[in-house]
C-alpha positions as CSV (number, residue, x, y, z in Angstrom):
1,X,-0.1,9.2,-28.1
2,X,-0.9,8.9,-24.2
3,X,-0.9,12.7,-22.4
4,X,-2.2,10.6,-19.4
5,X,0.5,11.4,-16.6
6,X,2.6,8.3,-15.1
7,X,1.9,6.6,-11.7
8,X,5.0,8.1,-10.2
9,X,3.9,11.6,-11.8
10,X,0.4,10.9,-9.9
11,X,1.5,9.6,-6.7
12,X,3.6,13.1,-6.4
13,X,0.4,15.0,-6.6
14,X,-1.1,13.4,-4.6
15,X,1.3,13.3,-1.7
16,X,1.2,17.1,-2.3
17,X,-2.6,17.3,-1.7
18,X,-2.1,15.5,1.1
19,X,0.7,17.9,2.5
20,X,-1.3,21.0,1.8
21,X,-4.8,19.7,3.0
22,X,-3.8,21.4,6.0
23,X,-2.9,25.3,5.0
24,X,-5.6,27.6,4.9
25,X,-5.4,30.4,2.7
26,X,-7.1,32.4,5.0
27,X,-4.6,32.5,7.5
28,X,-1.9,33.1,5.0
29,X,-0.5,36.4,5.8
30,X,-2.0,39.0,4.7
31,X,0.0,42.0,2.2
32,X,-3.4,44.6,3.3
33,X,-2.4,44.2,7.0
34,X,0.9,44.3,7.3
35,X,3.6,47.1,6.2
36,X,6.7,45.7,5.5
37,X,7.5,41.9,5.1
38,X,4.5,39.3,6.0
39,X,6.6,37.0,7.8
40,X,10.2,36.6,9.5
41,X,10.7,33.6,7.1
42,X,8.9,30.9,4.9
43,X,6.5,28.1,6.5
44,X,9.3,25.9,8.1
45,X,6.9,23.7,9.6
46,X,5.4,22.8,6.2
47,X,8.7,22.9,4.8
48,X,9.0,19.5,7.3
49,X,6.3,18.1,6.1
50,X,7.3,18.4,2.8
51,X,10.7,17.0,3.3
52,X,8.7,14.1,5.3
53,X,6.7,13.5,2.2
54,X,9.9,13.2,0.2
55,X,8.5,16.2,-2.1
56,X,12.1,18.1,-1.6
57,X,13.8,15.7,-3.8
58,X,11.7,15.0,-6.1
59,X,14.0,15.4,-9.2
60,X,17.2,14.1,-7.6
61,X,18.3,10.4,-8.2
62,X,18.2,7.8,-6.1
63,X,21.7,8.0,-4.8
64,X,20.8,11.2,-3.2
65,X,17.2,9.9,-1.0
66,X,15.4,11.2,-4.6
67,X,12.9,9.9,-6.5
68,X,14.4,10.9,-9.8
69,X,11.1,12.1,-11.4
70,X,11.0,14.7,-14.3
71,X,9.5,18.5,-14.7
72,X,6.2,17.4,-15.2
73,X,6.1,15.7,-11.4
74,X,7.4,19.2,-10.3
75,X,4.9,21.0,-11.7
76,X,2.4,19.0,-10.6
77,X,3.5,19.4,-7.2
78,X,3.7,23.3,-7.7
79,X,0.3,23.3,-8.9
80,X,-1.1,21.9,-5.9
81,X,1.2,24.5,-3.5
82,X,-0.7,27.9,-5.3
83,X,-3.8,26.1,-4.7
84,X,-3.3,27.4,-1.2
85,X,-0.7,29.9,-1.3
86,X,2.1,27.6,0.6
87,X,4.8,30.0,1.7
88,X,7.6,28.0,0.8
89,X,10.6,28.1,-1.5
90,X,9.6,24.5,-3.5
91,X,10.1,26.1,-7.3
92,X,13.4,27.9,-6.4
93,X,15.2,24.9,-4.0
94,X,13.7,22.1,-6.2
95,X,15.2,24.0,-9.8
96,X,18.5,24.7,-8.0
97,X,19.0,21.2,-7.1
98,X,18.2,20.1,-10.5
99,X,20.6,22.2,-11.8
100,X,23.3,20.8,-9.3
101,X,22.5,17.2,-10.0
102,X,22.6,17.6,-13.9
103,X,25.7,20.3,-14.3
104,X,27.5,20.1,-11.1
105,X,30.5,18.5,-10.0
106,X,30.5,15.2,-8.0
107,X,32.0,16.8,-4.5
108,X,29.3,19.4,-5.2
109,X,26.5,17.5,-5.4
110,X,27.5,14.6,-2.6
111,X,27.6,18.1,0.1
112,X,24.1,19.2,-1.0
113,X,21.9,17.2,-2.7
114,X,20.8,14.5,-0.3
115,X,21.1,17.5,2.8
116,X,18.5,19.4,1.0
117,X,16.1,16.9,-0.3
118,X,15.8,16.6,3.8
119,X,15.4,20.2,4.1
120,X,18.7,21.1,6.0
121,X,20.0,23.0,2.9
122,X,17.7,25.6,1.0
123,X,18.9,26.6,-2.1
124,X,17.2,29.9,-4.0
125,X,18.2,31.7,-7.4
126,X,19.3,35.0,-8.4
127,X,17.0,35.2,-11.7
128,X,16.0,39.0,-12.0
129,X,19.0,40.7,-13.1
130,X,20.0,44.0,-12.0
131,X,17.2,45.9,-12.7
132,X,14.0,42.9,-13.3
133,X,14.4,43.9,-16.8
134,X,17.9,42.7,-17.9
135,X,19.3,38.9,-18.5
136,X,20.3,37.9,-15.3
137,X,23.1,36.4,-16.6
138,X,24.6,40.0,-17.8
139,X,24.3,41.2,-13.5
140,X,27.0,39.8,-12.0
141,X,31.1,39.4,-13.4
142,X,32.8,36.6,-12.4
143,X,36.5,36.0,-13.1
144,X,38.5,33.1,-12.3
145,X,42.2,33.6,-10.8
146,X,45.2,31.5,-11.8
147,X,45.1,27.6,-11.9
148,X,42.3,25.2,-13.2
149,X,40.7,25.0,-9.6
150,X,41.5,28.7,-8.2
151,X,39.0,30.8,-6.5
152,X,36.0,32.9,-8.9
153,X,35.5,36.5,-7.7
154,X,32.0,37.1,-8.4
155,X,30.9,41.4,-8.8
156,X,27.4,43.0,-8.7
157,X,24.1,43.1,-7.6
158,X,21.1,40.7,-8.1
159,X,17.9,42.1,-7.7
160,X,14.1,40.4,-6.0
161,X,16.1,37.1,-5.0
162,X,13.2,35.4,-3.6
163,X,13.5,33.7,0.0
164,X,17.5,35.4,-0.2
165,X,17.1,35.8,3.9
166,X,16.2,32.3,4.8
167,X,18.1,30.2,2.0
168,X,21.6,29.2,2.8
169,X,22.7,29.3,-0.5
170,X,22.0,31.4,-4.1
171,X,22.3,30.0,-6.8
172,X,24.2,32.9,-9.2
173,X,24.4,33.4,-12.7
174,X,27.6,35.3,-13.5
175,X,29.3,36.3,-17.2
176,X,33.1,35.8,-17.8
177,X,35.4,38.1,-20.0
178,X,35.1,35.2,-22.6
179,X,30.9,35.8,-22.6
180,X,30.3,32.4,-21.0
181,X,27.7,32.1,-18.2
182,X,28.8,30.3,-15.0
183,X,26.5,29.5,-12.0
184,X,28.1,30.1,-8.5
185,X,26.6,28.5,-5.6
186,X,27.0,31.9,-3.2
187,X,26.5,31.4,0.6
188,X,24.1,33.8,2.2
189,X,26.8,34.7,5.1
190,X,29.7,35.0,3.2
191,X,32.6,37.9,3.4
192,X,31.6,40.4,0.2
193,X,28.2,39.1,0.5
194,X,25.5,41.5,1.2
195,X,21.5,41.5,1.8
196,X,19.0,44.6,1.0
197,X,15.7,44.2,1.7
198,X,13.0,44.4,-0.8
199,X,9.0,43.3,-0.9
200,X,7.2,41.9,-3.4
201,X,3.5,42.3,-4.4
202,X,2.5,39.5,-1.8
203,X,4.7,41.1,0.8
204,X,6.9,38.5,1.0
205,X,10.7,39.9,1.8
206,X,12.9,39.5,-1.2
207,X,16.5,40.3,-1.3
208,X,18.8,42.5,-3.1
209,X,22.1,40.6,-3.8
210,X,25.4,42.7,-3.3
211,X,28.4,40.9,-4.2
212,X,31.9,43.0,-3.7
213,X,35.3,40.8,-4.8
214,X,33.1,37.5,-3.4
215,X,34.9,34.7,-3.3
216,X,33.9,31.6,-4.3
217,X,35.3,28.4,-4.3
218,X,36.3,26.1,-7.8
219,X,34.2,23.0,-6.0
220,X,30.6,26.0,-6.2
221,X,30.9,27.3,-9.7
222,X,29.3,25.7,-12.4
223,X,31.1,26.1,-15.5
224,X,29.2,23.9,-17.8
225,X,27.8,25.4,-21.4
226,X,23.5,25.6,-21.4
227,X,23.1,25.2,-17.3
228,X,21.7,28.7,-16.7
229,X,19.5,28.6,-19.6
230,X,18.4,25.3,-18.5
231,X,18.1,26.0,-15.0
232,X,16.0,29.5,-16.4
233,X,13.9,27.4,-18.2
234,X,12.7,25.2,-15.4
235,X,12.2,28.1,-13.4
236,X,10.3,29.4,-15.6
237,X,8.1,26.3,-16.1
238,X,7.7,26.2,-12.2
239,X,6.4,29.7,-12.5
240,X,3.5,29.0,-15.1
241,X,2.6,26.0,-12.9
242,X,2.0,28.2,-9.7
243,X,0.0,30.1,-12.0
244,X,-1.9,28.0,-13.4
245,X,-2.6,26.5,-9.5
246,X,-3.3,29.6,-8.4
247,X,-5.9,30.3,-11.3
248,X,-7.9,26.6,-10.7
249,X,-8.0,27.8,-7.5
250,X,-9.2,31.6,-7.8
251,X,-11.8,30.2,-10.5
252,X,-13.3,27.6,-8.6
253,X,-13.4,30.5,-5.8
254,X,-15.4,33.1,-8.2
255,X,-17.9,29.8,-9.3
256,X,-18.5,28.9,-5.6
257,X,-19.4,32.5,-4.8
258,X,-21.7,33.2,-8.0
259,X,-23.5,30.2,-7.2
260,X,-24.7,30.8,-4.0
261,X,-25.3,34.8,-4.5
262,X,-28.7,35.7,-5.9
263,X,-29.7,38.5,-7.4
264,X,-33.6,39.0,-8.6
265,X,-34.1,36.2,-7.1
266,X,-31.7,33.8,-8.9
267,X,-27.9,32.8,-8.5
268,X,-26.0,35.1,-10.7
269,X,-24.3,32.2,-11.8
270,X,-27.1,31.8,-14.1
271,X,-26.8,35.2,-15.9
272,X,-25.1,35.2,-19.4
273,X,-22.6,37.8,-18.4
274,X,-21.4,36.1,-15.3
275,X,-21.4,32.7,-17.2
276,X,-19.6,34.1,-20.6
277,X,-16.4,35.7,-18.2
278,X,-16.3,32.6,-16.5
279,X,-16.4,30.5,-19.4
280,X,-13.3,33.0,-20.9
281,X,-11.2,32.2,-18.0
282,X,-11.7,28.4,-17.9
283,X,-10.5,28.6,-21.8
284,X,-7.7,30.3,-20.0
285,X,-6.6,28.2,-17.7
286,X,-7.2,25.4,-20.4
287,X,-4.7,27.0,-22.6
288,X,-2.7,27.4,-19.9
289,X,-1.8,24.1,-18.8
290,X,-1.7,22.4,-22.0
291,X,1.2,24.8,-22.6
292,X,2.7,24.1,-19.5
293,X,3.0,20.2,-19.9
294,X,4.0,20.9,-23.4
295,X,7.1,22.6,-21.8
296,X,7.5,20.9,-18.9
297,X,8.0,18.0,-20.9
298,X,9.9,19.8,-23.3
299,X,12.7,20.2,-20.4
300,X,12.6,16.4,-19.3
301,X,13.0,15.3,-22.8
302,X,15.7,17.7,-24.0
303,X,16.2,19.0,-27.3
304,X,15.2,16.8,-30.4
305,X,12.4,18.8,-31.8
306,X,12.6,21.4,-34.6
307,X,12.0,24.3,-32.2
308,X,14.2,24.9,-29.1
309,X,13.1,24.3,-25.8
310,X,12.9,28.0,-25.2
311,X,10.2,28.0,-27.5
312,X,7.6,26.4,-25.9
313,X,8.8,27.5,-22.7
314,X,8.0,31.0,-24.5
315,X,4.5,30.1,-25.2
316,X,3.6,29.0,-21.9
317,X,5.0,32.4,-20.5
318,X,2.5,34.0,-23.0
319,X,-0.5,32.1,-21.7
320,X,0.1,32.6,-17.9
321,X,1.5,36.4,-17.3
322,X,-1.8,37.3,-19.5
323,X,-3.9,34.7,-18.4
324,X,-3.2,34.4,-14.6
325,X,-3.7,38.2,-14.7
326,X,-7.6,37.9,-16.6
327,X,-8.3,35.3,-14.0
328,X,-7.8,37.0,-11.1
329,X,-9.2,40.1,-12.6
330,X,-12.5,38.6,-13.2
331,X,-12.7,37.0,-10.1
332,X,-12.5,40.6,-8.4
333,X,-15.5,41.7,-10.6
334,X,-17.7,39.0,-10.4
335,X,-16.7,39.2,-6.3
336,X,-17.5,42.4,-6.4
337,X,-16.8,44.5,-3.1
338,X,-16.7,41.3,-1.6
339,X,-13.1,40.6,-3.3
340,X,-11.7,43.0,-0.9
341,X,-12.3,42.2,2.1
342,X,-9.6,41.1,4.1
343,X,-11.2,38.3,6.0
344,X,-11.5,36.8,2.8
345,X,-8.4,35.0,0.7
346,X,-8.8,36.3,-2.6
347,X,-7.3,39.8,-1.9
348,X,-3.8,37.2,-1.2
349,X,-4.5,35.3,-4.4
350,X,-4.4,38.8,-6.0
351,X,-1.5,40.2,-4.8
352,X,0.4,36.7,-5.3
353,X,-0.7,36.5,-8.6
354,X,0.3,39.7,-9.2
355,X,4.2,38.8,-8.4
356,X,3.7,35.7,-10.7
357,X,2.6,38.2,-13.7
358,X,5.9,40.5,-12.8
359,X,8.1,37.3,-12.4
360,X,7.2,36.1,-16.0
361,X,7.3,39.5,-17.7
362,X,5.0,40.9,-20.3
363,X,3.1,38.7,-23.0
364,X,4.4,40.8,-25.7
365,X,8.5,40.2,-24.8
366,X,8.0,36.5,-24.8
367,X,6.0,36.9,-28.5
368,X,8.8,38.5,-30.0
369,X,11.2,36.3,-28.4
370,X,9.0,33.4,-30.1
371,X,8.8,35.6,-33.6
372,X,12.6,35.3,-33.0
373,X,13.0,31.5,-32.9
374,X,10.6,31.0,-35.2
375,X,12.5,33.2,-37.7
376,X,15.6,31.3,-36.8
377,X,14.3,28.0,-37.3
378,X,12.7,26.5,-39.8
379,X,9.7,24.4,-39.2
380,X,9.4,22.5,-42.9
């Protein structure tokens, strides 16, 4: 078997490297100084550079200005953007138009594809639920009227959208009367629409969705059985690769620092402690990203195995809440009071990594899903 990743895949990531050489962590906005939201909005001068780069469209076909390249060239790309904390809504725009190009109608996706694989459009999702703790699916009610192409009316409120004040669309998982899950395509400035402003960890500004009798038209509802749960999946995925980013990058941080501080005379590098807890996180990260190709791939190559997609997705969830979490953690210690100071990035890489941990819930929820489909399925 080859795991080696494709020209295309490698050509991605490297474009992305190139993209982010220029963003210093540093100067990301900091969560410690500021009270309230960070920033007005995302990076929209990267977000340029990245539609330049073609790295907007990665997964939409040709037709649309895409290179039609799979979940793992994503993730790649994601990986590099937590590398250095890029303040831009790639995971959520990039899944969304995924999801529009494989479930959406064909007047759909000629109005947004190629639009946002330029950057014009940005698309976000409504993935939290009502509470963070609920499917998201089970939020929002959406009924059709009468007629095959009448109006939805959408009802009920969508908690921590991310980039909800900047993107011009969210994408919305709704639940009929019959228990079938629809995705609505909901404009941000739309009558029944409504914003409430929330922060994350990071102190970026999320957005609580409010949707009253919202409207929305045949052409923006998805009604199409498995495209939430595969558009959840991906975004999920894209999650565990910013994690795993974000941890290469935090480790290589703590390694840097222990090398050049001495103690007794010596780095304290060279001390078994310091050199065990580092060893445990680089086993974490290791685990980390093998369960993230095995999932990304999982998604580009659709069902076929014995086990579900969501399985593996389930396993890489597992690794990176608990072991983005450890990495940071031991960074912090092995920093010591250094960790904190605010003139130096890894207080951000903390606090981002600490909405990546909340956005992929607990360890143990994703090993009793697992126990579930495991139970479900037989592997013999």
């Amino acid at each position: 078997m080859d795991f080696t990743f494709s020209e295309e895949q490698q050509a991605a990531a490297e474009a992305a490297r190139g993209v982010f050489a220029d963003v210093a962590p540093d100067a990301v906005p900091s969560p410690a100084l500021t009270t309230g939201a960070v920033a007005d909005e995302f990076d929209r001068a990267l977000w340029a550079r990245l539609a330049d780069a073609d790295l907007l469209s990665l997964l939409s076909a040709e037709e649309y200005g895409g290179a039609g390249l799979d979940a793992v060239a994503l993730c790649l790309v994601l990986r590099e953007s937590a590398k250095v904390l890029a303040r831009v809504p790639l995971l959520e725009s990039s899944a969304a138009m995924a999801a529009v190009q494989t479930y959406g109608g064909p007047e759909l996706r000629a109005e947004l594809l190629a639009r946002a694989g330029r950057g014009e459009v940005v698309l976000t999702v409504a993935a939290s639920g009502r509470t963070g703790h609920d499917p998201a699916e089970r939020a929002v009610t959406a009924r059709q009227e009468e007629g095959e192409r009448a109006d939805w009316i959408l009802d009920g409120v969508q908690t921590a959208v991310p980039w909800a004040y900047d993107a011009d669309y969210v994408v919305v998982p709704a639940h009929t009367a019959a228990d079938r899950t629809v995705l609505a395509l909901v404009p941000r400035v739309h009558d029944g629409v409504a914003l409430g402003e929330q922060f994350s960890t990071s102190g970026e500004r999320l957005g609580e969705l409010r949707l009253e009798s919202a409207r929305i038209a045949a052409r923006d509802v998805i009604d199409v059985e498995g495209a939430w749960e595969w558009l959840r999946d991906l975004l999920t995925t894209g999650t565990c690769a910013l994690a795993l980013g974000l941890g290469e990058r935090v480790l290589r941080m703590s390694s840097e620092y222990t090398s050049k501080r001495e103690q007794f005379g010596f780095p304290v590098a060279t001390f078994q402690a310091v050199a065990v807890q580092a060893a445990d996180r680089y086993i974490d990260l290791r685990a980390m990203e093998v369960t993230l190709w095995q999932a990304a791939w999982r998604i580009g190559a659709g069902a076929g195995d014995t086990l579900p997609v969501a399985g593996d997705v389930a396993v890489a969830k597992i690794w990176a809440s608990e072991g983005v979490r450890r990495v940071v953690q031991t960074a912090q210690h092995l920093h010591g009071g250094f960790g904190a100071d605010v003139d130096y990035p890894l207080h951000r890489y903390h606090a981002w990594a600490k909405h990546l941990e909340l956005s992929l819930g607990p360890a143990a929820a994703h090993e009793e899903a697992l126990g579930d489909l495991l139970a479900a399925h037989s592997l013999g």
